[in-house]
TORKOL-4160 file (C-alpha; in steps of 0.2 Angstrom, whole numbers, padded with zeros to 4 digits, m for minus):
399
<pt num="1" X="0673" Y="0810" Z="0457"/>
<pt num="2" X="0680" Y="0816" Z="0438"/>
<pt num="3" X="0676" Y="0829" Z="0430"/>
<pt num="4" X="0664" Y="0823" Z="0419"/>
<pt num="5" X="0653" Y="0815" Z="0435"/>
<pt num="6" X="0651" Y="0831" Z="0441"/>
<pt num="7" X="0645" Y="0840" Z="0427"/>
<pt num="8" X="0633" Y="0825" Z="0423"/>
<pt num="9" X="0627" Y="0827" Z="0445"/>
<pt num="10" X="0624" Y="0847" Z="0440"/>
<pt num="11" X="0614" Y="0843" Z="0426"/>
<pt num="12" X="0603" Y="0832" Z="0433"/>
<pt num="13" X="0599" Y="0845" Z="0447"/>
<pt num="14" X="0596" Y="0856" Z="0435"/>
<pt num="15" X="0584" Y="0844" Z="0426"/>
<pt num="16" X="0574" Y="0842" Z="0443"/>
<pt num="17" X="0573" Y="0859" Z="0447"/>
<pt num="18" X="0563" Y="0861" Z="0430"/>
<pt num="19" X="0553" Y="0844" Z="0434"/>
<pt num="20" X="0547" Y="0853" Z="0447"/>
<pt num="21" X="0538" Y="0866" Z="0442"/>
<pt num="22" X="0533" Y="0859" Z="0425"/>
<pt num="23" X="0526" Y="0841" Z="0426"/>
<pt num="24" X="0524" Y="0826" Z="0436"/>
<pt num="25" X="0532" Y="0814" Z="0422"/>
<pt num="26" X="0547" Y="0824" Z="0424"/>
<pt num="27" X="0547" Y="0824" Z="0445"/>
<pt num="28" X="0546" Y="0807" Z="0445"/>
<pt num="29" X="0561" Y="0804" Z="0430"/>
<pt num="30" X="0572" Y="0817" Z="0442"/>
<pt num="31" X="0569" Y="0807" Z="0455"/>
<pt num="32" X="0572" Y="0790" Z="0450"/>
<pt num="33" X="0588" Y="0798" Z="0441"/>
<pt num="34" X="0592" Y="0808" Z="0458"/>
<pt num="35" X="0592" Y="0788" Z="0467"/>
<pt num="36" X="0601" Y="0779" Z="0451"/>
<pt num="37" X="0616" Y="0791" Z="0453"/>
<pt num="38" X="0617" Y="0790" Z="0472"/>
<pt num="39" X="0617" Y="0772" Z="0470"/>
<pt num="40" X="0629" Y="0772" Z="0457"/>
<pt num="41" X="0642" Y="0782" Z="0464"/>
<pt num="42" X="0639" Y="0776" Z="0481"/>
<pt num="43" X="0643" Y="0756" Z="0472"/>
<pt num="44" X="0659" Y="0763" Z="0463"/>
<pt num="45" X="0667" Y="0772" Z="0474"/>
<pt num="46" X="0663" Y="0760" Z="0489"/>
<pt num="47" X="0655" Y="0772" Z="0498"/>
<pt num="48" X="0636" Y="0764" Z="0503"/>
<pt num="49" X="0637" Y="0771" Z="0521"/>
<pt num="50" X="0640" Y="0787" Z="0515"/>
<pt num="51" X="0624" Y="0789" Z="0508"/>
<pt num="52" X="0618" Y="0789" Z="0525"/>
<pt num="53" X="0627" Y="0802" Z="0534"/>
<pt num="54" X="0628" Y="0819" Z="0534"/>
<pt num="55" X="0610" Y="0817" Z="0540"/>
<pt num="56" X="0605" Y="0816" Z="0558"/>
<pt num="57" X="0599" Y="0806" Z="0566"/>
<pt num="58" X="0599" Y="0789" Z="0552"/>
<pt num="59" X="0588" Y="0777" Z="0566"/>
<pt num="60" X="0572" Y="0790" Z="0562"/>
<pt num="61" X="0570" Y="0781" Z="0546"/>
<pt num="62" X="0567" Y="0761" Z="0551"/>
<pt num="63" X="0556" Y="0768" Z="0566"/>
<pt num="64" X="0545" Y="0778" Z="0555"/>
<pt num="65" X="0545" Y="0767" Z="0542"/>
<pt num="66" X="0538" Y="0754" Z="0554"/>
<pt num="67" X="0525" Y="0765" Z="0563"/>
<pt num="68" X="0520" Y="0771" Z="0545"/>
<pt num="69" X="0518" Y="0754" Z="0542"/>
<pt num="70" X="0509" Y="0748" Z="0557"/>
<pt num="71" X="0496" Y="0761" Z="0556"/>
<pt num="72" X="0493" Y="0755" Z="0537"/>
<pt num="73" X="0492" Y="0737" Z="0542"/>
<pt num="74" X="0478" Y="0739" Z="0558"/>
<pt num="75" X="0466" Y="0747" Z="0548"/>
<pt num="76" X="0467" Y="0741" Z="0530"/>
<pt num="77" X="0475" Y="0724" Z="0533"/>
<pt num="78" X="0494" Y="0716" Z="0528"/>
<pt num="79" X="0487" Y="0707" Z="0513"/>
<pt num="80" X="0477" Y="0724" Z="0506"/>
<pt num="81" X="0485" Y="0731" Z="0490"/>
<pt num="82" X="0481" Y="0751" Z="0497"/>
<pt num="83" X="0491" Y="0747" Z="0513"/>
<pt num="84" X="0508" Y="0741" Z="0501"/>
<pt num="85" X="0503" Y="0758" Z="0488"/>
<pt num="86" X="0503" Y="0770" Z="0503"/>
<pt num="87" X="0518" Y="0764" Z="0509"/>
<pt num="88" X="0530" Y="0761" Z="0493"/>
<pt num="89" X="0526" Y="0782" Z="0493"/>
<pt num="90" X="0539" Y="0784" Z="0508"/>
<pt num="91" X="0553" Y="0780" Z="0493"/>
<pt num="92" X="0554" Y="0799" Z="0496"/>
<pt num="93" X="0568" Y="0795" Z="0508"/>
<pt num="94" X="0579" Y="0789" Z="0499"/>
<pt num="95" X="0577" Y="0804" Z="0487"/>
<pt num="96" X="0581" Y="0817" Z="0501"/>
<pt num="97" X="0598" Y="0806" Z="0504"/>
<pt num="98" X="0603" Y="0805" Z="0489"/>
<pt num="99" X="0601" Y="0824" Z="0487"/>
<pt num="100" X="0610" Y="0825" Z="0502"/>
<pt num="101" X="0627" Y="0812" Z="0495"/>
<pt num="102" X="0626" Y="0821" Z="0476"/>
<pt num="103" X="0627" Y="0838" Z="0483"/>
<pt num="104" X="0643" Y="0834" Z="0491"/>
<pt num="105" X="0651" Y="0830" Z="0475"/>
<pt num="106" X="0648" Y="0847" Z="0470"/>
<pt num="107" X="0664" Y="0857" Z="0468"/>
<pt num="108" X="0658" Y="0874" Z="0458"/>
<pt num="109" X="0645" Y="0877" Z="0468"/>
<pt num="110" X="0645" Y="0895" Z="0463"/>
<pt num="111" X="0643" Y="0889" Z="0446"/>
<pt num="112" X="0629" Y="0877" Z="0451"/>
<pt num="113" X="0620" Y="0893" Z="0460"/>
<pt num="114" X="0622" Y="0905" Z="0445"/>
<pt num="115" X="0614" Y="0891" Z="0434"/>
<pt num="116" X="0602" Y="0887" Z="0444"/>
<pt num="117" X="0595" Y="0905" Z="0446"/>
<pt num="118" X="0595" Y="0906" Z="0428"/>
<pt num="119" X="0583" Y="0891" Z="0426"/>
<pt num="120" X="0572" Y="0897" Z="0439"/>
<pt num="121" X="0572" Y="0915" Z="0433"/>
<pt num="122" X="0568" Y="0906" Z="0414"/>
<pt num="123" X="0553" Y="0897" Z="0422"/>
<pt num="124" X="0547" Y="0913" Z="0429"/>
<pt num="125" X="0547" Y="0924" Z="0417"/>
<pt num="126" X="0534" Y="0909" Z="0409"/>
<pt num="127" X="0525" Y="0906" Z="0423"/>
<pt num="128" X="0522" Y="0927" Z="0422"/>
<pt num="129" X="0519" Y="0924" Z="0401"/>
<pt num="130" X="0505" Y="0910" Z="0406"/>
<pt num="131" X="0496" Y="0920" Z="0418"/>
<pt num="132" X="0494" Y="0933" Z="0407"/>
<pt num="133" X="0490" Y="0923" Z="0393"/>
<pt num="134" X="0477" Y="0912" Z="0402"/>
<pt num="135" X="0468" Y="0925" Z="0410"/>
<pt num="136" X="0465" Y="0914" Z="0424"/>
<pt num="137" X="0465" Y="0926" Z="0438"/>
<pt num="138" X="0479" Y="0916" Z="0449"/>
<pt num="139" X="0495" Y="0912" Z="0444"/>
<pt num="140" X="0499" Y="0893" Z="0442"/>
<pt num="141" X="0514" Y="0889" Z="0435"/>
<pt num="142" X="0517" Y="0880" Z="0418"/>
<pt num="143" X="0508" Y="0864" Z="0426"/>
<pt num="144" X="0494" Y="0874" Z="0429"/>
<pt num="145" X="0489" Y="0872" Z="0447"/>
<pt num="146" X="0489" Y="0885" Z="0459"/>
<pt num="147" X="0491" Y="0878" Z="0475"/>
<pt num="148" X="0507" Y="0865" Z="0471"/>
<pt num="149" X="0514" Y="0880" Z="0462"/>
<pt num="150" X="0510" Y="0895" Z="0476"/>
<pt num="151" X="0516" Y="0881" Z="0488"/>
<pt num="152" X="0533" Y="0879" Z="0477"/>
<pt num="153" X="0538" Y="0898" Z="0471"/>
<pt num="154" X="0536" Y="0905" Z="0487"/>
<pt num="155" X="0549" Y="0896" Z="0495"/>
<pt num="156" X="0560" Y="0901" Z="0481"/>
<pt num="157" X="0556" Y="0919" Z="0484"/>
<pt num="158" X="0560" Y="0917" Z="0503"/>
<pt num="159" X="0578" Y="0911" Z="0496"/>
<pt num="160" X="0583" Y="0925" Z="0485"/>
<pt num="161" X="0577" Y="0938" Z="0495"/>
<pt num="162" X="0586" Y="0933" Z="0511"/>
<pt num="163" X="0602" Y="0929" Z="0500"/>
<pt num="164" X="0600" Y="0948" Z="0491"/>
<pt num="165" X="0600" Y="0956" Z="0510"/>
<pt num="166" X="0615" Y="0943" Z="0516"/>
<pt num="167" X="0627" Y="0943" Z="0500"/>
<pt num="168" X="0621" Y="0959" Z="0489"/>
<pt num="169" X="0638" Y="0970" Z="0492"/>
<pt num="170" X="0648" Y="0954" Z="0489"/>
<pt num="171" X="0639" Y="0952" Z="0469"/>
<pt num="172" X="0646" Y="0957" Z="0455"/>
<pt num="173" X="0635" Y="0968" Z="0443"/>
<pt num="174" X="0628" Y="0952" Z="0432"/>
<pt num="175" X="0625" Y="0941" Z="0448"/>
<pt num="176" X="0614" Y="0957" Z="0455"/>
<pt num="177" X="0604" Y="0960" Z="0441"/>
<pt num="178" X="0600" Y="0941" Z="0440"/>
<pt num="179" X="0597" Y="0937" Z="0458"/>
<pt num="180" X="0586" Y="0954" Z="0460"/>
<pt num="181" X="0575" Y="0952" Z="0443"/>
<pt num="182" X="0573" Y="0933" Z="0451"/>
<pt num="183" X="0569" Y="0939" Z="0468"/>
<pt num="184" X="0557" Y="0950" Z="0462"/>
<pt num="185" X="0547" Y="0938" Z="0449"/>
<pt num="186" X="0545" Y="0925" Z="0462"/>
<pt num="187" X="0537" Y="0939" Z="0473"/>
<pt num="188" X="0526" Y="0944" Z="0460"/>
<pt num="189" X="0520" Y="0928" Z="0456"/>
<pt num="190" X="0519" Y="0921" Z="0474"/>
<pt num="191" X="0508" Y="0936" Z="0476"/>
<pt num="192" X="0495" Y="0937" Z="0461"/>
<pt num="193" X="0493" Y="0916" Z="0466"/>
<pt num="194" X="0482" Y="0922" Z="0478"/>
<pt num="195" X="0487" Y="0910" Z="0491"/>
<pt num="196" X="0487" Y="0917" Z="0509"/>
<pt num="197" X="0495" Y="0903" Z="0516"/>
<pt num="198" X="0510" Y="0907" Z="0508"/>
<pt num="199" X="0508" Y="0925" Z="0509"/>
<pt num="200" X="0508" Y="0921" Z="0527"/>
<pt num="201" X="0524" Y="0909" Z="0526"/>
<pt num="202" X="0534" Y="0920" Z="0516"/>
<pt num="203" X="0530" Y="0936" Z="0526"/>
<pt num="204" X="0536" Y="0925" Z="0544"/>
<pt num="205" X="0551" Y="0917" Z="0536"/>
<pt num="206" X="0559" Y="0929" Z="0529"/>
<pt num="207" X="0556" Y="0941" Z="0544"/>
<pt num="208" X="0560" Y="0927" Z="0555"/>
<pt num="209" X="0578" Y="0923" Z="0548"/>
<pt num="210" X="0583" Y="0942" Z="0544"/>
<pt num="211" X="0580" Y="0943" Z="0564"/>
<pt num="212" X="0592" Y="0930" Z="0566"/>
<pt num="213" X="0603" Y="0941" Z="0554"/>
<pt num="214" X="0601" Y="0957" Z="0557"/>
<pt num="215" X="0589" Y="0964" Z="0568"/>
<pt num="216" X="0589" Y="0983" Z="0557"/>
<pt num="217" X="0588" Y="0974" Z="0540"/>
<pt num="218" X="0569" Y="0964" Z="0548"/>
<pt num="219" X="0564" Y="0983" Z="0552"/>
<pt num="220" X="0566" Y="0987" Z="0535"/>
<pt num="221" X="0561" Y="0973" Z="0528"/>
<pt num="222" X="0543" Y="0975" Z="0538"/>
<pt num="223" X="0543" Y="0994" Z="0534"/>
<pt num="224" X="0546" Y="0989" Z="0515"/>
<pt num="225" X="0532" Y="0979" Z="0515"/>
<pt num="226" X="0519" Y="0990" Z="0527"/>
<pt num="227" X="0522" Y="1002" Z="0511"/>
<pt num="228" X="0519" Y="0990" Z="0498"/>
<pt num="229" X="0505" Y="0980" Z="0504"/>
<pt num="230" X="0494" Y="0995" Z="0510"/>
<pt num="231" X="0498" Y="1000" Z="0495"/>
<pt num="232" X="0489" Y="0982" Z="0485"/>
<pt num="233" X="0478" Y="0981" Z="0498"/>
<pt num="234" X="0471" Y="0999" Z="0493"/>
<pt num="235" X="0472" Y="1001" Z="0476"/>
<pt num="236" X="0468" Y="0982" Z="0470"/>
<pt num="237" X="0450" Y="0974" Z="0474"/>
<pt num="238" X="0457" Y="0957" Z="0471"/>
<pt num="239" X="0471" Y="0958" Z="0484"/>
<pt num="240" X="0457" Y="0966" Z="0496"/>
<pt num="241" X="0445" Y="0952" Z="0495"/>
<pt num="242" X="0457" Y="0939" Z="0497"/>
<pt num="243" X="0467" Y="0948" Z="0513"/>
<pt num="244" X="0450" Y="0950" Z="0520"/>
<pt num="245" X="0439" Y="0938" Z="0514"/>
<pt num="246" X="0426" Y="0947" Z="0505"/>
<pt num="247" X="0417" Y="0938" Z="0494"/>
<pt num="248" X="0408" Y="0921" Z="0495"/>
<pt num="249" X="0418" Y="0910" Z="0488"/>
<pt num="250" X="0433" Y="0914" Z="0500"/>
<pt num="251" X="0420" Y="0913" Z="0513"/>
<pt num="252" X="0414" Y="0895" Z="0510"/>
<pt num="253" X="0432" Y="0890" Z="0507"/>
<pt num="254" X="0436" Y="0896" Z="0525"/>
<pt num="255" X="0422" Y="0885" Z="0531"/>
<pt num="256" X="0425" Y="0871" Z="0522"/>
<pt num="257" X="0442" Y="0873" Z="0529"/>
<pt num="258" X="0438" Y="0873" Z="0547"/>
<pt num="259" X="0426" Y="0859" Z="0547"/>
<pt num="260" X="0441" Y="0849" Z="0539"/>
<pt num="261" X="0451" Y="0855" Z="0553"/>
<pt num="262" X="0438" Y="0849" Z="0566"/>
<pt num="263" X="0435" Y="0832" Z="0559"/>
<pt num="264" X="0453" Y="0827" Z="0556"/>
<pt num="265" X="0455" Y="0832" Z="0574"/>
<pt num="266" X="0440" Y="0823" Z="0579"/>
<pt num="267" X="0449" Y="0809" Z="0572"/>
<pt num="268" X="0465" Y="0809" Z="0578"/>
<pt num="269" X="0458" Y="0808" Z="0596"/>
<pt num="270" X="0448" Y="0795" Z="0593"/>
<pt num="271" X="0465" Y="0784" Z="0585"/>
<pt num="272" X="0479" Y="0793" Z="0595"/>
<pt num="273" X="0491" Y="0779" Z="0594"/>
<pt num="274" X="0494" Y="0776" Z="0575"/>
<pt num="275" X="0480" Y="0786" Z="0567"/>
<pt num="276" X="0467" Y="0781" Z="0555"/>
<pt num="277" X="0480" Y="0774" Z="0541"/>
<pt num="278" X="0493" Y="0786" Z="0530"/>
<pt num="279" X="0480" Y="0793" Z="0519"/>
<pt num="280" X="0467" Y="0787" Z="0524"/>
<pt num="281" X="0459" Y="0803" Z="0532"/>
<pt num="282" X="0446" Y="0805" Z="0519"/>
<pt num="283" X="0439" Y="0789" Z="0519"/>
<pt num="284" X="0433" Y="0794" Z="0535"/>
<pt num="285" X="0427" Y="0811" Z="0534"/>
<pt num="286" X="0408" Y="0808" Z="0529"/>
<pt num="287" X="0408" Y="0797" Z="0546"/>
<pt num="288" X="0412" Y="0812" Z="0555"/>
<pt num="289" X="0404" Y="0825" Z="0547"/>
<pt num="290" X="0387" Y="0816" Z="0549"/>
<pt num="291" X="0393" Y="0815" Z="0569"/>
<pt num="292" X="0397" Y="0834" Z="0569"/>
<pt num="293" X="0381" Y="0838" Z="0560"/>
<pt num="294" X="0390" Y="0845" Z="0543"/>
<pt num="295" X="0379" Y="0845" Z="0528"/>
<pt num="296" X="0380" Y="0830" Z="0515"/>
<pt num="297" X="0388" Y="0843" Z="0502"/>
<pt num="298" X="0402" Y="0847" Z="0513"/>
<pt num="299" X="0420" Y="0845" Z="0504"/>
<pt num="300" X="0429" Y="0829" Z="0506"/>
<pt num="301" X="0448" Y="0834" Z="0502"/>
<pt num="302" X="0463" Y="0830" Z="0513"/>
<pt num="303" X="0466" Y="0840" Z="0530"/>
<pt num="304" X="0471" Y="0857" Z="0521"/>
<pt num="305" X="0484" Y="0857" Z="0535"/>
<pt num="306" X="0500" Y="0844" Z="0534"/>
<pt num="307" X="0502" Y="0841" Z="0554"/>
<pt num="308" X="0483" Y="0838" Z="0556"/>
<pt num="309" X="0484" Y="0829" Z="0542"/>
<pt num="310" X="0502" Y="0817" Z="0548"/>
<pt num="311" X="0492" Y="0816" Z="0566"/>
<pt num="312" X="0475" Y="0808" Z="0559"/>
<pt num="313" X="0483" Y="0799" Z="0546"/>
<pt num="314" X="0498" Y="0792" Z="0557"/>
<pt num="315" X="0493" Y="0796" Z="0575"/>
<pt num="316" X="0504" Y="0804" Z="0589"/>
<pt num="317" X="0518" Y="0793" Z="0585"/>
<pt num="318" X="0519" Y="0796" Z="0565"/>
<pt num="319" X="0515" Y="0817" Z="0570"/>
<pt num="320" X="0532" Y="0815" Z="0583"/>
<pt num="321" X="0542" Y="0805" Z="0568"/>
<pt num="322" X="0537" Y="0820" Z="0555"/>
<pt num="323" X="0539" Y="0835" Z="0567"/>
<pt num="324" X="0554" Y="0826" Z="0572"/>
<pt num="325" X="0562" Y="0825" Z="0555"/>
<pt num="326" X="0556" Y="0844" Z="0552"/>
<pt num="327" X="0569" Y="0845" Z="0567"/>
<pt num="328" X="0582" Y="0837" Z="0560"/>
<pt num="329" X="0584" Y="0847" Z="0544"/>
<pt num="330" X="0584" Y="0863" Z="0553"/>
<pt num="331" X="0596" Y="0859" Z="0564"/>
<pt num="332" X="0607" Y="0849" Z="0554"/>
<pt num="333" X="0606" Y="0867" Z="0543"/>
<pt num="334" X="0607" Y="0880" Z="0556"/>
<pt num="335" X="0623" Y="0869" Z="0560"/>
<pt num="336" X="0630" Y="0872" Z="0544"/>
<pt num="337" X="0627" Y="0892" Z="0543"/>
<pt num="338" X="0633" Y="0894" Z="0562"/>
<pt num="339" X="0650" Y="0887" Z="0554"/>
<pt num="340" X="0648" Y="0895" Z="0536"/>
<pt num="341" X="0661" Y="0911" Z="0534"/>
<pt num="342" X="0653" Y="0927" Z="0530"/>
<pt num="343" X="0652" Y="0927" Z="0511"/>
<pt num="344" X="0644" Y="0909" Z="0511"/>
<pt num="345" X="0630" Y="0913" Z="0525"/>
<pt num="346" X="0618" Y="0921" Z="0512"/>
<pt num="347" X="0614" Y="0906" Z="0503"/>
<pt num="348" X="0611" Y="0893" Z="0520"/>
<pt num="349" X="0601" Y="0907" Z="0525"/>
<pt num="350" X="0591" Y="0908" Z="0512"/>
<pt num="351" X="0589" Y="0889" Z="0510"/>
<pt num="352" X="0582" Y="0888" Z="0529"/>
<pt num="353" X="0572" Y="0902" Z="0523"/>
<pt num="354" X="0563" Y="0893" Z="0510"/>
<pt num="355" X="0561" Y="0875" Z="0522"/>
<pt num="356" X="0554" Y="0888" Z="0536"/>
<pt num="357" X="0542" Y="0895" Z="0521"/>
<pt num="358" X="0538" Y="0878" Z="0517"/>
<pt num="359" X="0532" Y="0872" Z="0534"/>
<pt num="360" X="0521" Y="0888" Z="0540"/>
<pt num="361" X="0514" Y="0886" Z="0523"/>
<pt num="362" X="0508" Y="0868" Z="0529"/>
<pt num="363" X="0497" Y="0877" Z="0544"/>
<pt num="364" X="0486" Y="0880" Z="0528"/>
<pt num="365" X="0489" Y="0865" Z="0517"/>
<pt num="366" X="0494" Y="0849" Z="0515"/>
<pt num="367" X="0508" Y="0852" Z="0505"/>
<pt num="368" X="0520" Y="0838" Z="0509"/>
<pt num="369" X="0507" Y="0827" Z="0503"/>
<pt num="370" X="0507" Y="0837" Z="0486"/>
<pt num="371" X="0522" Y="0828" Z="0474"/>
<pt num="372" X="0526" Y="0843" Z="0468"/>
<pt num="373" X="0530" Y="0854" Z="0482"/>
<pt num="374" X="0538" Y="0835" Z="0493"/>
<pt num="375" X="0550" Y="0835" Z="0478"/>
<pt num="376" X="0554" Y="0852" Z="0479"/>
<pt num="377" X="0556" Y="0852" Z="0498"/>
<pt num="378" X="0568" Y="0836" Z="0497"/>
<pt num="379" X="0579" Y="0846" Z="0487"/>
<pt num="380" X="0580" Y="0861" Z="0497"/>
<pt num="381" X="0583" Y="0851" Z="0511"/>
<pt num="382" X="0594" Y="0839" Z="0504"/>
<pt num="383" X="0605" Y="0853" Z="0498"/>
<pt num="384" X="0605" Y="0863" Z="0514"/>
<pt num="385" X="0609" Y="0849" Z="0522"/>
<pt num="386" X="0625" Y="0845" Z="0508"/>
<pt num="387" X="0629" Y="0860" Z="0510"/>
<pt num="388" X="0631" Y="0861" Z="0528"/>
<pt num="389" X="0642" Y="0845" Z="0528"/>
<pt num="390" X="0654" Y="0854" Z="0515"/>
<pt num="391" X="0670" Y="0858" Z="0524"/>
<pt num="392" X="0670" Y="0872" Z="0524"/>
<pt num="393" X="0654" Y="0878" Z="0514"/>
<pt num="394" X="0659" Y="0882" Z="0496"/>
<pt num="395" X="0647" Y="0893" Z="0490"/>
<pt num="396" X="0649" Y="0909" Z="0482"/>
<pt num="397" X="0639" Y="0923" Z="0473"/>
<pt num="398" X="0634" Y="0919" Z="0455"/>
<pt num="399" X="0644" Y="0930" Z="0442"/>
């Protein structure tokens, strides 16, 4: 690839990095520009089958297309509009293999990470500006809702933070000063967003990989933040409420939660095979409400947890395609920081980080579902996954 193709492939990273945490139109221009270039390069260069490798293992996708499909079709019917809709949304695969071809074009990856974590630490200090100015109580982001947003800047505060403990000694004074004011925004803003799924995903990720690392740096990290959060949790009413769930509004919100859980249980045992259609769960939520006894006021929303949500949406064998895939991208990462040298290990680590954040996150939400946070997801996957097929990994610490 010339020059000029890969500064054009950086750029349009960098474009949907901002698309993701500021607005939908811009997701979805990213992502047909993401596909377009893939295609492109893929045509020129002769290289079609290359834009499915790197990725194991390529038969997943036509068997999960095709249970997706069938689960769609039994209920709904093959001549109903909703059944085509729901299923034109899986075009998200071909996003996360075209992230995964374009991020092995990258040559100056350490130039790609230094811009990068200049955008983001842009879109922070806004995010930060907004919240103020708002006055809303919870941080959401320039697009201005709190879960996609929680969902979306904690993973990026899982990344930084593990890189700073993996690569810190090996960053010159500009790229710690960047990385560390970045690290720390995102943990401000993933905290005053209130969310406690992602409280809880950042905490076990990042915990979970510096284990992997080093078991002294997962002490200190934990002893770091027993300080800090007695701290919050003692001096700020808002962080007390929220950890405990003391007011009323939390309260119902647990509730209303837990009846979601039960019902989309409910329904997945009742269609164990393909489920009740992708997306369809809340079609058939007042059913079972009425069968569990629920009130008529009770909320009808998705399954406020992605695997419950995949299982009575898809059945057992779409919940075993999407756990399976989850699989996939971890290995396929993992691989690729085993083989990493030292001074490259910080940003796979980190990367996994953010994908482990991402799915403990999904015990509390159905982010996958969310655009925002699938788009985000796709890229950080894509790339850890680009990454590792890089031989050897070529990434370094931003100046």
């Amino acid at each position: 690839m010339s020059r000029a193709g890969v500064v054009v492939v950086i750029g349009i990273f960098l474009f949907a990095i901002i698309a993701a945490f500021t607005s939908q139109s811009l997701v979805d221009l990213a992502d047909f520009l993401l596909v377009g270039l893939a295609l492109y390069y893929g045509f020129k260069n002769k290289d079609i089958e290359g834009l499915f490798k790197g990725f194991w293992p390529a038969w997943l996708w036509p068997v999960w297309l095709v249970v997706i499909f069938t689960g769609l079709a039994l209920p709904l019917g093959i001549n109903d509009q909703e059944t085509w809709t729901n299923f034109v949304e899986f075009k998200w695969i071909f996003t996360l293999i075209s992230v995964i071809f374009l991020t092995q074009k990258i040559v100056d990856l350490k130039k790609f990470f230094a811009l990068s974590a200049t955008i983001l630490l842009i879109l922070n200090c806004t995010s930060l500006f907004l919240f103020f100015y708002r006055h809303d109580g919870r941080t959401a982001g320039i697009f201005n809702a709190i879960m996609a947003f929680s969902h979306n800047i904690a993973p990026i505060f899982c990344l930084f933070t593990i890189f700073i403990f993996v690569n810190f000694r090996q960053l010159r004074r500009v790229g710690k000063f960047l990385v560390v004011t970045l690290a720390l925004t995102s943990a401000v803003l993933t905290l005053l967003s209130y969310t406690r799924g992602v409280w809880i995903g950042s905490v076990v990720s990042i915990t979970s990989c510096l284990l992997l690392w080093n078991y002294k740096k997962a002490g200190l990290f934990l002893i770091g933040l027993a300080i800090v959060g007695s701290i919050l949790i003692n001096t700020n009413q808002s962080v007390y409420d929220r950890t405990f769930s003391k007011t009323t509004s939390e309260t119902s919100s647990n509730e209303a939660r837990i009846a979601l859980w039960r019902v989309n249980i409910r329904m997945a045992l009742d269609h164990p095979i393909f489920g009740v259609g992708h997306n369809q769960n809340r079609y058939h939520l007042r059913k079972y409400y009425d069968e569990l006894g629920y009130p008529p006021e009770m909320l009808i929303s998705h399954a406020h947890n992605q695997y419950l949500q995949v299982w009575a949406g898809t059945g057992t064998l779409g919940l075993l395609c999407y756990l399976f895939f989850l699989f996939s991208i971890f290995k396929t990462a993992w691989q690729g920081y085993k083989n990493a040298n030292e001074e490259n290990k910080g940003l796979l680590l980190g990367l996994i980080s953010a994908l482990f954040c991402f799915v403990i996150g999904a015990l509390t939400e159905a982010n996958f579902n969310i655009s925002k946070n699938r788009f985000l997801f796709l890229l950080i996957a894509g790339m850890a996954i680009g990454f590792s097929a890089k031989k050897p990994v070529e990434v370094a610490d931003p100046k």
